[in-house]
SEGUMI-621978 format. One record per residue (C-alpha): x, y, z; residue number from 0; residue in three letters. Coordinates in Angstrom, 3 decimals. Each point is the difference from the previous one (the first is absolute). Example, Ala and Ser with C-alpha at 12.3 -4.5 7.8 and 13.67 -1.06 7.14 Angstrom:
<nodes>
[[12.300,-4.500,7.800],0,'ALA']
[[1.370,3.440,-0.660],1,'SER']
</nodes>
This chain:
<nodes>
[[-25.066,-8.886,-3.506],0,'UNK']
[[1.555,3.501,0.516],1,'UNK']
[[3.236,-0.142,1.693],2,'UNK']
[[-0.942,2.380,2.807],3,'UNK']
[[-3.596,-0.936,0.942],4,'UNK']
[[0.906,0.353,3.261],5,'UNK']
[[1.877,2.781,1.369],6,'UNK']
[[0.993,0.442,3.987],7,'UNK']
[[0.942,3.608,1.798],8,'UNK']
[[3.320,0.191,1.653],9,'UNK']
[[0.380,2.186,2.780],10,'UNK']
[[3.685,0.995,1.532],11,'UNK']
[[2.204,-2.936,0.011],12,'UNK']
[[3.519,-0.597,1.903],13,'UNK']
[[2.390,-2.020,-1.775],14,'UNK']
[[3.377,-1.094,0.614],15,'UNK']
[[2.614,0.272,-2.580],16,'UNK']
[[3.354,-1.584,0.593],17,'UNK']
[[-0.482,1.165,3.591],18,'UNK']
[[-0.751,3.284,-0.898],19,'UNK']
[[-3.660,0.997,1.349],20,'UNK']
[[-1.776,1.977,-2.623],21,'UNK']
[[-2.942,1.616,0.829],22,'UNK']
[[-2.304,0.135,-2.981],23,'UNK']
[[-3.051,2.677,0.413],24,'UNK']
[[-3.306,-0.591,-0.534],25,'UNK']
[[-0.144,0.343,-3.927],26,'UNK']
[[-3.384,-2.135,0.007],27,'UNK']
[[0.781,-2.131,-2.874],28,'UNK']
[[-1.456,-2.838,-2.034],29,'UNK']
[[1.674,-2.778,-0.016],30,'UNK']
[[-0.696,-3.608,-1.480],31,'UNK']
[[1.998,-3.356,-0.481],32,'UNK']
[[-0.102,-1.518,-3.929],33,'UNK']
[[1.121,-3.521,-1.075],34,'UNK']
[[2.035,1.020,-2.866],35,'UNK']
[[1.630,-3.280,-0.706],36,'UNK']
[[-0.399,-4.123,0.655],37,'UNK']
[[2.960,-2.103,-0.619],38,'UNK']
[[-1.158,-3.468,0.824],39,'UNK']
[[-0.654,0.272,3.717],40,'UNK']
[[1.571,3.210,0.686],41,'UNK']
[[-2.033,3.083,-0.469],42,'UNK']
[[1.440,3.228,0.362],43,'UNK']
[[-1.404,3.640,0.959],44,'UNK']
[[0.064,3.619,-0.354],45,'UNK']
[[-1.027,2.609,2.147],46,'UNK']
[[-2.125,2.686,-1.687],47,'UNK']
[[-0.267,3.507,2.243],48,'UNK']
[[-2.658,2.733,-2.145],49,'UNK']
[[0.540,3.323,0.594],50,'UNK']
[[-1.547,2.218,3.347],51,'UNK']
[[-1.921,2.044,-2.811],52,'UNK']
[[-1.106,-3.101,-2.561],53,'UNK']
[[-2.643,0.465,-2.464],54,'UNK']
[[-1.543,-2.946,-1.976],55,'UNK']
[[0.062,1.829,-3.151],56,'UNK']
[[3.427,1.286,0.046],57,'UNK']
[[3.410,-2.223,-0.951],58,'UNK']
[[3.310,0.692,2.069],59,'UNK']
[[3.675,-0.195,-0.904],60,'UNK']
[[1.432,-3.154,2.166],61,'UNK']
[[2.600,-1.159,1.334],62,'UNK']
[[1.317,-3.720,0.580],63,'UNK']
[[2.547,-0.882,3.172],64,'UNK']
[[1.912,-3.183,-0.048],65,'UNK']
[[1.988,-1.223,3.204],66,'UNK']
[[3.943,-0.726,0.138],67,'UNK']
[[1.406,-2.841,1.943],68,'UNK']
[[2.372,-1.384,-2.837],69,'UNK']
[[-2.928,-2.092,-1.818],70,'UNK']
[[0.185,-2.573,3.063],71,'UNK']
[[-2.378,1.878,2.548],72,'UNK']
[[-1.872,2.909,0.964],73,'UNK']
[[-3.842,1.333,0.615],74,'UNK']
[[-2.306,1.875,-2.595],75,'UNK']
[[-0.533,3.124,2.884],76,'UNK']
[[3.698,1.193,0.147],77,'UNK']
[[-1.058,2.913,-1.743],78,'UNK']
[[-2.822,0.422,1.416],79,'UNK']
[[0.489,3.417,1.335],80,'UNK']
[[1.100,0.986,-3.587],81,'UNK']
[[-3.308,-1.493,-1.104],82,'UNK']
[[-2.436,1.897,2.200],83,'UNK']
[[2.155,3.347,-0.414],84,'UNK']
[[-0.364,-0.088,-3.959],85,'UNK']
[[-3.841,-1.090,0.103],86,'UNK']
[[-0.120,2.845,2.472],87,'UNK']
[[1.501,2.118,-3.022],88,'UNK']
[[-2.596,-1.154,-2.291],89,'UNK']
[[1.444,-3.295,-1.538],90,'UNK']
[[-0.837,-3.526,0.259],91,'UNK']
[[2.621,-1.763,1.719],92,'UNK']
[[0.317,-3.946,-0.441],93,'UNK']
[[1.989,-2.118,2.325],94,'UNK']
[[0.922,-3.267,-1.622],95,'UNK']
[[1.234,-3.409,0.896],96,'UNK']
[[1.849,-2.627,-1.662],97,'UNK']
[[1.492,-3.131,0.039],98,'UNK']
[[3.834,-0.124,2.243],99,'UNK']
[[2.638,-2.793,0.645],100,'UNK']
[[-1.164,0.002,3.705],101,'UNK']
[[-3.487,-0.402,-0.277],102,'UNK']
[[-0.793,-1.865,-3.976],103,'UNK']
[[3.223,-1.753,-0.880],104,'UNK']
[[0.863,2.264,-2.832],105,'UNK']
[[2.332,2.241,-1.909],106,'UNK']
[[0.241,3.243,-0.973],107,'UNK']
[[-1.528,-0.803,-3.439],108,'UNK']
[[-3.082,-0.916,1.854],109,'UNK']
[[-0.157,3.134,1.974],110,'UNK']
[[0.632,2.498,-3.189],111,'UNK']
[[-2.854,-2.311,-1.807],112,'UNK']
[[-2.423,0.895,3.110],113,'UNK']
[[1.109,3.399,-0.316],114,'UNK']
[[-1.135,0.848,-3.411],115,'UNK']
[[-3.344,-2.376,0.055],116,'UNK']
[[-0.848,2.502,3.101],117,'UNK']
[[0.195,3.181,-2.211],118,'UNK']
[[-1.593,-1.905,-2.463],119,'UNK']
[[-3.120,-0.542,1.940],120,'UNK']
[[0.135,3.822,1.281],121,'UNK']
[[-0.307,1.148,-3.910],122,'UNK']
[[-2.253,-2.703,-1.127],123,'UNK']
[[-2.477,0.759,2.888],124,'UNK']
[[0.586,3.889,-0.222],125,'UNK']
[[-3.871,0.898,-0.511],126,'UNK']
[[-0.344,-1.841,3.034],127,'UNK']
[[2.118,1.134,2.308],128,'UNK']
[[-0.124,3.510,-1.193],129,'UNK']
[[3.742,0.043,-1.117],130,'UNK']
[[1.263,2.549,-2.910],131,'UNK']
[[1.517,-2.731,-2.538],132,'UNK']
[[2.781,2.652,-1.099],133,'UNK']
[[1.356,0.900,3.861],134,'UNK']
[[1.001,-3.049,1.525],135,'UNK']
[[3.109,0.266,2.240],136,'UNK']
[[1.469,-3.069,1.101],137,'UNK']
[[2.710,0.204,2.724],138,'UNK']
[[1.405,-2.180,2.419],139,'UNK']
[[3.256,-0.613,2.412],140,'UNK']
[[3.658,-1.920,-0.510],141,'UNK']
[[-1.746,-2.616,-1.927],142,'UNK']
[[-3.467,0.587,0.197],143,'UNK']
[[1.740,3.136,-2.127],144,'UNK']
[[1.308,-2.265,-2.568],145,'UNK']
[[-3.591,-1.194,-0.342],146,'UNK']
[[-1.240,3.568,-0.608],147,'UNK']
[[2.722,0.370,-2.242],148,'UNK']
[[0.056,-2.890,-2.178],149,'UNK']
[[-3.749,-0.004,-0.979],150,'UNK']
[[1.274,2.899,-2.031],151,'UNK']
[[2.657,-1.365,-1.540],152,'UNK']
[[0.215,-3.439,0.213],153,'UNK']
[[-2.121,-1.631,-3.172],154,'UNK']
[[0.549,-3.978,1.664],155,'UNK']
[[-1.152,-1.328,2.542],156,'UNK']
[[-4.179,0.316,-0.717],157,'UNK']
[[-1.810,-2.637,1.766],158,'UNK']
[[-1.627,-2.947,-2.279],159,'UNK']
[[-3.324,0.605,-1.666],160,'UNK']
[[-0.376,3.907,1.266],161,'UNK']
[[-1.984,2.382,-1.836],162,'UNK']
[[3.434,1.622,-1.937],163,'UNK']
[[-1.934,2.705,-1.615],164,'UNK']
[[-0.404,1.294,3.438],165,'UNK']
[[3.271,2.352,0.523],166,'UNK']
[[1.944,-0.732,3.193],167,'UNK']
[[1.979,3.090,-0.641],168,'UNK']
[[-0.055,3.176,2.691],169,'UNK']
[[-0.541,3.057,-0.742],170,'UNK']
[[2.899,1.413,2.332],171,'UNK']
[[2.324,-1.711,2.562],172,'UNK']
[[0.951,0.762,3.756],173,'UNK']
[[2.596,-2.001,1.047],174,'UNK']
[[1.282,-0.254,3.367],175,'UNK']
[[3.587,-1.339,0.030],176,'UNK']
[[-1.018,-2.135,-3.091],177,'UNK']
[[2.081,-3.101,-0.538],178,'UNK']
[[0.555,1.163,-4.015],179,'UNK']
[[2.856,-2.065,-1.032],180,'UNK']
[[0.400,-4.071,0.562],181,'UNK']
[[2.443,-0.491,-2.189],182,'UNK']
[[3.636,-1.317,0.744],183,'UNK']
[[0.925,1.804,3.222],184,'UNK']
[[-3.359,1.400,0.487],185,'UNK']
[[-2.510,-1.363,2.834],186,'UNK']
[[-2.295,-3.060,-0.462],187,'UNK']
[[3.062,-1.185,-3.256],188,'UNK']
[[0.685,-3.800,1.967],189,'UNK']
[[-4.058,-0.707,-0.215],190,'UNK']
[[-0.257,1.967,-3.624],191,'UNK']
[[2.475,-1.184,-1.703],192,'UNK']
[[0.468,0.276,-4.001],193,'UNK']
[[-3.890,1.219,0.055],194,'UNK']
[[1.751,3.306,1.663],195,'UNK']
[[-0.694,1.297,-3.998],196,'UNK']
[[-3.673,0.171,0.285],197,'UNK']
[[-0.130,0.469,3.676],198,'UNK']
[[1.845,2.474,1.007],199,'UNK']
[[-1.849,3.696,-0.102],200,'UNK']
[[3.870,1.910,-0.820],201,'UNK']
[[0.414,-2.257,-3.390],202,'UNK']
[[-3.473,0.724,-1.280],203,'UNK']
[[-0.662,3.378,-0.157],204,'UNK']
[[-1.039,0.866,-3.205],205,'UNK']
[[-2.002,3.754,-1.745],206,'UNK']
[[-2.916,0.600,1.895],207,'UNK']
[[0.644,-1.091,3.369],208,'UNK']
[[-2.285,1.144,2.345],209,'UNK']
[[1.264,3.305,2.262],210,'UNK']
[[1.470,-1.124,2.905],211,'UNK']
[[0.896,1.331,3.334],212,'UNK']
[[2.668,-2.461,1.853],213,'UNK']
[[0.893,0.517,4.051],214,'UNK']
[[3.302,-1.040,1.208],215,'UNK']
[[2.454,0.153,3.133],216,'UNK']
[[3.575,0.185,-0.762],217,'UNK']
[[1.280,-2.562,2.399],218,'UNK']
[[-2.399,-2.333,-1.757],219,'UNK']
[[2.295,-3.204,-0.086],220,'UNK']
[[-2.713,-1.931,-2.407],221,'UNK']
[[-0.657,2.879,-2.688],222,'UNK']
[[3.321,1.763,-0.481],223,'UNK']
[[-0.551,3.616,-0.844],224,'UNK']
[[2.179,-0.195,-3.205],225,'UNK']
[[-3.238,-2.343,-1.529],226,'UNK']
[[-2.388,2.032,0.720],227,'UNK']
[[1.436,3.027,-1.633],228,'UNK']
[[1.166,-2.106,-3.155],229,'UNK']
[[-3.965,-1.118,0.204],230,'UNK']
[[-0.655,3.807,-0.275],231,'UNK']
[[2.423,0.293,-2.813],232,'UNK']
[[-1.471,-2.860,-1.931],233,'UNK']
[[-3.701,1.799,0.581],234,'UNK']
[[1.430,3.436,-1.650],235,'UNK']
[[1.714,-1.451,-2.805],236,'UNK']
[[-3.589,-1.613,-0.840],237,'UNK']
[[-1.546,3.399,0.417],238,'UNK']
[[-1.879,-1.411,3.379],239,'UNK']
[[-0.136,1.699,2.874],240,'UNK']
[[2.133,-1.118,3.474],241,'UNK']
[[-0.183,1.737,3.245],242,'UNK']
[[2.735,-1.181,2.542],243,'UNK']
[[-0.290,0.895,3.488],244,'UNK']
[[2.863,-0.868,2.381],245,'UNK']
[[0.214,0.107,3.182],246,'UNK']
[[3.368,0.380,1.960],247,'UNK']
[[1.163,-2.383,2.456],248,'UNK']
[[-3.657,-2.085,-0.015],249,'UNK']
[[0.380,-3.812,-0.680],250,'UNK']
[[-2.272,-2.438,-2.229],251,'UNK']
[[-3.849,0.300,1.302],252,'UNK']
[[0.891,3.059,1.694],253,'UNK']
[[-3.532,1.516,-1.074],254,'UNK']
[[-2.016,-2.375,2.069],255,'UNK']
[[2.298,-0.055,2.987],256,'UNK']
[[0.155,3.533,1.118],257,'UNK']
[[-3.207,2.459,-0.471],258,'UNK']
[[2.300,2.908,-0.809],259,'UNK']
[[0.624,-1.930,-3.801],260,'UNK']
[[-3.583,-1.437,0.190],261,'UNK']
[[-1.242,3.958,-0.088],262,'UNK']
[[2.953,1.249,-2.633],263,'UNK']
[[-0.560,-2.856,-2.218],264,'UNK']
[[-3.615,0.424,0.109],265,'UNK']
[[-0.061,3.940,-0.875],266,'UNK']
[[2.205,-0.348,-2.552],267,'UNK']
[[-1.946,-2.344,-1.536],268,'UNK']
[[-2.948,1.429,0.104],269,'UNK']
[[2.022,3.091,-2.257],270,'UNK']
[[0.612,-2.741,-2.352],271,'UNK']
[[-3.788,-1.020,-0.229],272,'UNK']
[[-0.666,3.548,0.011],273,'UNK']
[[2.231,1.182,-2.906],274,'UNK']
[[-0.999,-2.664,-2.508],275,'UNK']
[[-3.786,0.718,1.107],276,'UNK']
[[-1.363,-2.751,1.886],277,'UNK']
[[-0.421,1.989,3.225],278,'UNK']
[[-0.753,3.780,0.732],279,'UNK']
[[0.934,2.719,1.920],280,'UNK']
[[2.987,-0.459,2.856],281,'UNK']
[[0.706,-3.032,2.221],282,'UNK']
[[-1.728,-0.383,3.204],283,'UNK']
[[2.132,-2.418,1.768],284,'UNK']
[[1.386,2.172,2.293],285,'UNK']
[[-3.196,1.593,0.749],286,'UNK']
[[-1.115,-3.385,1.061],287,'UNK']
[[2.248,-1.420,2.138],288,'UNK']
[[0.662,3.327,1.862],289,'UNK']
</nodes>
């Protein structure tokens, strides 16, 4: 059965973010909800939003958003208002859950395995869901940016029995204060361990890394600054491309927490998107929220 049989308008929606009120216009969307995954009992979701302007016989760049919260918790709609922005740009946008601590009684392992069986099922059910196979973005926040991350460059960690011809690798990367390096000293090492090696984002990068745009505050006290421009360092001396945004004075998550960073963080990736050609002509964020 085709993955969107069923598609349902949205009108203007109010959301809260973080206690922020965010009021998203009416971009008139299509959205559905797709079982991407079943682990035993547990089956887990992604949100699909089309663009305002979708036509059946065109394919659109996309772009794949998965939630922080350490690998114990979190929801699949945190970035929902980055979602419906880029599908109001012209992009797919997928919101994806997976398994936490909190919630399934797992590990991070679990969670990076969830990760890459979601893009998976985005390129092996392209045609479908009108997706262009060669501009997938995947992006995320703290560790829902490790996720992003490490389906690029992490080879372990596939789940058992998935199709492995299907690529889980991105196209390009967004990463909102990304955690990027677990080993000793970085975040998540006491759960990690030893399997830091083939975990950790920072000690795999490797020629042809996808380009990546990274967003961080510089009183992050999780993702020191120093890492994330040795992570830009490592990127060039592969020949891959590494934006790094900072942002003085703003703290880990500060992109969520105060609209101001949710607007700046938004434009400027949009440029990205726009520069390696997934997305045309100038932002529009600020025309829409003002």
């Amino acid at each position: 059965m085709k993955v969107f049989k069923k598609l349902t308008m949205l009108k203007s929606l109010l959301i809260t973010l973080s206690g922020i009120l965010l009021f998203l216009p009416s971009f008139a969307q299509d959205k559905i909800q797709v079982l991407y995954k079943k682990i035993d009992t547990t089956a887990l979701y992604m949100d699909v939003f089309f663009p305002v302007k979708f036509e059946s016989d065109s394919v659109y760049p996309a772009i794949v958003f998965f939630f922080g919260g350490g690998w114990n918790r979190g929801e699949r709609n945190q970035f929902e208002p980055h979602a419906r922005y880029f599908s109001s740009r012209g992009m797919i946008s997928f919101l994806v859950d997976y398994r936490v601590r909190n919630k399934h009684k797992t590990t991070p392992f679990e969670s990076l395995k969830d990760a890459k069986s979601a893009i998976r099922y985005i390129r092996k059910h392209a045609s479908e869901l009108h997706v262009d196979n060669d501009k997938i973005v995947a992006s995320g926040g703290s560790a829902g940016g490790h996720l992003a991350a490490a389906t690029a460059l992490i080879k372990n960690y596939n789940e058992i029995n998935e199709d492995s011809l299907t690529s889980c690798i991105p196209n390009a990367l967004v990463l909102f204060n990304p955690v990027i390096d677990n080993g000793p000293g970085g975040y998540g090492y006491e759960r990690i361990g030893g399997r830091y090696k083939n975990f950790s984002p920072l000690h795999n990068i490797s020629k042809g890394a996808p380009p990546t745009i990274m967003f961080l505050g510089t009183e992050d006290k999780l993702i020191p600054v120093e890492t994330a421009k040795y992570y830009k360092i490592v990127m060039e001396r592969v020949e891959g491309r590494c934006d790094l945004k900072l942002y003085e004075g703003e703290a880990h998550g500060f992109f969520k927490f105060k609209q101001e960073y949710y607007l700046k963080t938004v434009f400027e990736t949009d440029k990205f998107l726009e520069s390696i050609g997934y997305l045309k002509g100038e932002p529009t964020i600020y025309k829409v929220y003002n």
